[in-house]
N, C-alpha and C positions, 0 to 999 in steps of 0.2 A: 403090830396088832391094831393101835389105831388109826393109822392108815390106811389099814386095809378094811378097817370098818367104817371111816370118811368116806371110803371108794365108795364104800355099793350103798346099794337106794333105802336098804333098811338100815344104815346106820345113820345116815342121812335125813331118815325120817322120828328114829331115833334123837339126833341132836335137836331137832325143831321141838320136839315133844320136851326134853328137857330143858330146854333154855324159853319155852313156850309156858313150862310149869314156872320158871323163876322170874318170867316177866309176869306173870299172874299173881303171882304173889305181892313183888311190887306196888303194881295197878293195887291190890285190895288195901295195902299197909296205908299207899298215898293217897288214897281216898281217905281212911280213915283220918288221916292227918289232916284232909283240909278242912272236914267236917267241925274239926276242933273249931273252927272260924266262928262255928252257932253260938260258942260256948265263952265269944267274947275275946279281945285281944290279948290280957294274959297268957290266956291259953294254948293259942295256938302259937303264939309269940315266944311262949316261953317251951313250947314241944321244940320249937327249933332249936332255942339252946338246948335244952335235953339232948337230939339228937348229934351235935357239936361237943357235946360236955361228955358223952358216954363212952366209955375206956379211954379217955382223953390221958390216963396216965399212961398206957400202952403205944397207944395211937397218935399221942398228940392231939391237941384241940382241932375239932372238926375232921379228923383221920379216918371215924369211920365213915362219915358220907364221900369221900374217898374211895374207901374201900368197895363202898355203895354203887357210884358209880364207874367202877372200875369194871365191878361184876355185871352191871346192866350193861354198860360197853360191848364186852365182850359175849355176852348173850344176844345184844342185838344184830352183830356182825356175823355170828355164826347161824342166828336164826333167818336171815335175809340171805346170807350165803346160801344156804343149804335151799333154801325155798326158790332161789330162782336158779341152782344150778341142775334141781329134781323139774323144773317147769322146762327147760334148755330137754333133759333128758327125756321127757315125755315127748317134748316136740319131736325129738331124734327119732323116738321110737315109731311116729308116723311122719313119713318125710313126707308123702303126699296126700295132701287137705283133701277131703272129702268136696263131690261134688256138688252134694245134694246133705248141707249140716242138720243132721234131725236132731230134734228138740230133745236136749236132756232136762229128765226130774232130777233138779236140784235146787239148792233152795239158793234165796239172792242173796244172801253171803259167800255158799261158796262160788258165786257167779264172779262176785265183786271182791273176792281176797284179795287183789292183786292192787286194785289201786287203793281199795281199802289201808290197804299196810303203807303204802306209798303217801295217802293222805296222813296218817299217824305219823309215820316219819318226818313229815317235811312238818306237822305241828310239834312236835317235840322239840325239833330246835328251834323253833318261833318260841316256844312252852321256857324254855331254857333262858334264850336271851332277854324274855319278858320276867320273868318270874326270879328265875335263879341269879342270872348275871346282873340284872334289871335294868339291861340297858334299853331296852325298849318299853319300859312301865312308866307311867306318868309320875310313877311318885320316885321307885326305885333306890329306896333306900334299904342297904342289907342287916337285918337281922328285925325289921319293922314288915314285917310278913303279913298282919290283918291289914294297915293301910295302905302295901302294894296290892293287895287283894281287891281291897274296896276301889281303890282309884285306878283299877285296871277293869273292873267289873261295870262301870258305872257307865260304858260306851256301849250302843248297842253293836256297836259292828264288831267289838272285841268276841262278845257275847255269844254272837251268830259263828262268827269262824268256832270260836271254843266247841258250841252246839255240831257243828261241823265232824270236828276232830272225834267229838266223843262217842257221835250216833257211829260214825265211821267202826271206831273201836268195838260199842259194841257189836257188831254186825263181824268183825274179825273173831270177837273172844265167842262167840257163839257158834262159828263152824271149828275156830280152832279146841275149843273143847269138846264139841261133838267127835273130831277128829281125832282127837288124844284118848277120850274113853275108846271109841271104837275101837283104838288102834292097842288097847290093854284087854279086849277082849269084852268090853261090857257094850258093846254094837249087836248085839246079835237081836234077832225077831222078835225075842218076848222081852227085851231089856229096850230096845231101841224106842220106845216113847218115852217112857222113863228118862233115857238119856238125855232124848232132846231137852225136854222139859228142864233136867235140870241146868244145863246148855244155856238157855233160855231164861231162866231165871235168874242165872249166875252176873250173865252180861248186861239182864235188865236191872238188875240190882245195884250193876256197876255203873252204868248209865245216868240212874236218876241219882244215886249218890256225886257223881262229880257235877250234875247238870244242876244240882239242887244250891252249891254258889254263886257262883255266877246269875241265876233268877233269882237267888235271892238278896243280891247285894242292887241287878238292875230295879227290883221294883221294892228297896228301900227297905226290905227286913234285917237285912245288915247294912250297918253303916260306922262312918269312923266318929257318930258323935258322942 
């Protein structure tokens, strides 16, 4: 049964929508977490332990971010799977290229999904070996999370790539949840601005939330003193 729902292109589109809903979630939770950073280094110093200390008697210390990233793992495998083996399918279904390509109405994200997700990707593990592993942070020391933050922030070229990854992002989370309602049935003529909108809102939302550390650690509203 589930292979034969992997086979066809609605289950396929299926799994992107769901592993699409769990990386979304993610993205809002870890926003919310770096935000803690306004709120001063206790804070967000000590959300990390929180996160490491939570059913630590189940889990073991640090178990469930484990488990955390166990799940995003295999959500990003299947949602990259599936997106380029339906983009492989579409091509099959026209072998031969138009000779004359007329201009399709659609908007520049879903123009640019492809490398879109490709820049996310390749900053995620830059994201990872700076931030999480800290072998690429100036300061990098683990469980000291506001002053890997600050001495990671305080470059502008850090800044600019971050800026990069995130416009990227939103510009992905905006077709991809216009794609997701649509595809639950709230796409239709008298819902479709509605949608967009909130499409739109969602990703700008997300945007200036992660965009808003990083500017404000470079121009000195946060700092490690």
């Amino acid at each position: 049964m589930a292979g034969r729902l992997w086979a066809s292109t609605v289950g396929k589109k299926a799994v992107m929508a769901v592993t699409g809903g769990v990386l979304l979630l993610y993205v809002v939770a870890h926003m919310a977490g770096n935000l803690k950073v306004f709120a001063g280094r206790e804070s967000i110093d000590g959300y990390g332990v929180f996160l490491r200390e939570f059913l630590a008697p189940v889990l073991g210390y640090g178990g469930l971010v484990w488990v955390i990233r166990a799940v995003l793992s295999l959500s990003v495998i299947l949602h990259m799977t599936a997106a380029v083996q339906l983009a492989r399918r579409a091509k099959r279904a026209r072998p031969v290229s138009y000779a004359t390509r007329p201009k399709v109405n659609g908007s520049y994200a879903a123009r640019t999904m492809r490398w879109g997700g490709v820049i996310v990707a390749l900053f995620v593990v830059y994201h990872v070996l700076d931030l999480t592993a800290g072998v690429l942070n100036p300061h990098g020391v683990e469980g000291e999370i506001h002053a890997n933050v600050v001495a990671d922030f305080q470059h502008w070229y850090v800044v600019l790539a971050y800026t990069v990854a995130v416009v990227a992002l939103g510009f992905h989370l905006r077709h991809g949840i216009w794609s997701a309602l649509r595809s639950l049935g709230l796409g239709s003529a008298r819902r479709a601005a509605a949608v967009k909108t909130a499409a739109l809102v969602v990703s700008v939302a997300i945007t200036v939330g992660f965009l808003s550390v990083p500017y404000a650690v470079l121009f000195g509203l946060v700092s490690d003193q």
